[in-house]
C-alpha positions in Angstrom: 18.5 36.3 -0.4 16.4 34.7 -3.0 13.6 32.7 -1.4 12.8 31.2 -4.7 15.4 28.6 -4.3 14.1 27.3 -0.8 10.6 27.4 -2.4 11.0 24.7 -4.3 8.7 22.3 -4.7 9.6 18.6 -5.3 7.4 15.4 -7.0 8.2 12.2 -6.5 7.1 11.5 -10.1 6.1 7.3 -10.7 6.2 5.5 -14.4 6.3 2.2 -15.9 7.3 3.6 -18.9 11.1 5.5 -18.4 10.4 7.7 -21.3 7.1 8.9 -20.8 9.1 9.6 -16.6 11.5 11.8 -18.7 8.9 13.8 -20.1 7.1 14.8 -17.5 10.4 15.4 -15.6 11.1 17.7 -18.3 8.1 19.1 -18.2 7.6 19.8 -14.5 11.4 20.8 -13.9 10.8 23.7 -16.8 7.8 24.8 -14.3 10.3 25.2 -11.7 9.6 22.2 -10.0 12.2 19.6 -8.7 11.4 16.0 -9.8 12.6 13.0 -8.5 11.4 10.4 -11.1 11.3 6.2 -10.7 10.6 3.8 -12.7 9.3 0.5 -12.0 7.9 -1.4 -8.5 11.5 -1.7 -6.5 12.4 2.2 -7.4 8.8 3.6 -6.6 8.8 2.1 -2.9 12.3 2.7 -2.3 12.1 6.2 -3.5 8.7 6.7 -1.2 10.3 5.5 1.9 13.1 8.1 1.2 11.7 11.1 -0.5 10.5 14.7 1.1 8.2 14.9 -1.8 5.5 17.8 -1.5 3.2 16.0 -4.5 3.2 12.6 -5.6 2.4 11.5 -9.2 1.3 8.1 -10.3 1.6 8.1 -14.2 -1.2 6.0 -15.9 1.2 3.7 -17.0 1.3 2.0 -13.4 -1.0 -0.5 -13.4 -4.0 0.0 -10.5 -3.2 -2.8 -7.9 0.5 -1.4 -8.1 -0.7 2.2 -7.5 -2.5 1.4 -4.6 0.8 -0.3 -3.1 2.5 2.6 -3.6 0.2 4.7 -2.3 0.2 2.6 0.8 3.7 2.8 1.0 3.7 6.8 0.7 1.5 7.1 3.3 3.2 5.7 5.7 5.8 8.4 5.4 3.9 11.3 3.5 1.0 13.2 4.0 1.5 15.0 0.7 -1.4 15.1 -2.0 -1.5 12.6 -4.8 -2.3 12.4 -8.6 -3.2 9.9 -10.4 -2.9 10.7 -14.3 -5.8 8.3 -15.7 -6.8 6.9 -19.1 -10.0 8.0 -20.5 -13.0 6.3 -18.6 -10.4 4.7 -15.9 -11.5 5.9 -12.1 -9.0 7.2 -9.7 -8.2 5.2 -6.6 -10.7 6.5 -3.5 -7.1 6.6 -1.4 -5.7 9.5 -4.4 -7.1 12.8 -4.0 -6.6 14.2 -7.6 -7.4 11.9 -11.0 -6.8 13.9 -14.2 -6.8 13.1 -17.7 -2.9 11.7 -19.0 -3.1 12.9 -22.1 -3.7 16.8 -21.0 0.0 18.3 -19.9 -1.5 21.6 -19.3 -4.4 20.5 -17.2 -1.4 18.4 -15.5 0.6 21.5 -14.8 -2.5 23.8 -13.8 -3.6 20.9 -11.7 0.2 20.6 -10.4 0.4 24.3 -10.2 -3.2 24.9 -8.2 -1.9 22.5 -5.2 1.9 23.4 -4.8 1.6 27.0 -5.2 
């Protein structure tokens, strides 16, 4: 049996922006990754209280007092690491234990890839 399949790693993947959560769905899932993405307050905190996520990813669209909500919230069911993709000069949250640079996929995907694998 293939234990590639069971391997796989999911990301709860959070947006404010639905297009810029389709591209990083796209570009995680081509990693190998399963992504579940949401979009929006409601869908984030619903989707946190339900997923098995191994990685959680905040994208820099999500403002900061809405981050730290959902970071909350995930960690009242998941101890799973979290990134927070940041604009340039912006700090991560002390609660987020990976910040990196949004507008660097492969430093995303390295970053991704150096945690889950």
């Amino acid at each position: 049996m293939n234990s590639a399949a069971t391997d796989t790693k999911t990301i709860l993947c959070v947006s404010w922006v639905a297009y810029l959560a389709a591209t990083r769905k796209q570009l995680l899932t081509s990693r190998g990754y399963t992504v579940e993405s949401a979009v929006g307050m409601n869908e984030a905190l619903a989707q946190c209280g339900r997923s098995s996520a191994h990685l959680l990813l905040l994208g820099q669209s999500v403002p900061r007092e809405e981050k730290r909500k959902i970071v909350q919230t995930f960690r009242r069911y998941s101890n799973a690491p979290i990134i927070s993709l940041l604009n340039v000069n912006q700090d991560k949250l002390p609660e987020v234990e990976y910040g990196i640079e949004a507008l660097d996929p492969e430093l995303l995907v390295r970053t991704v890839d150096s945690i889950l694998k």
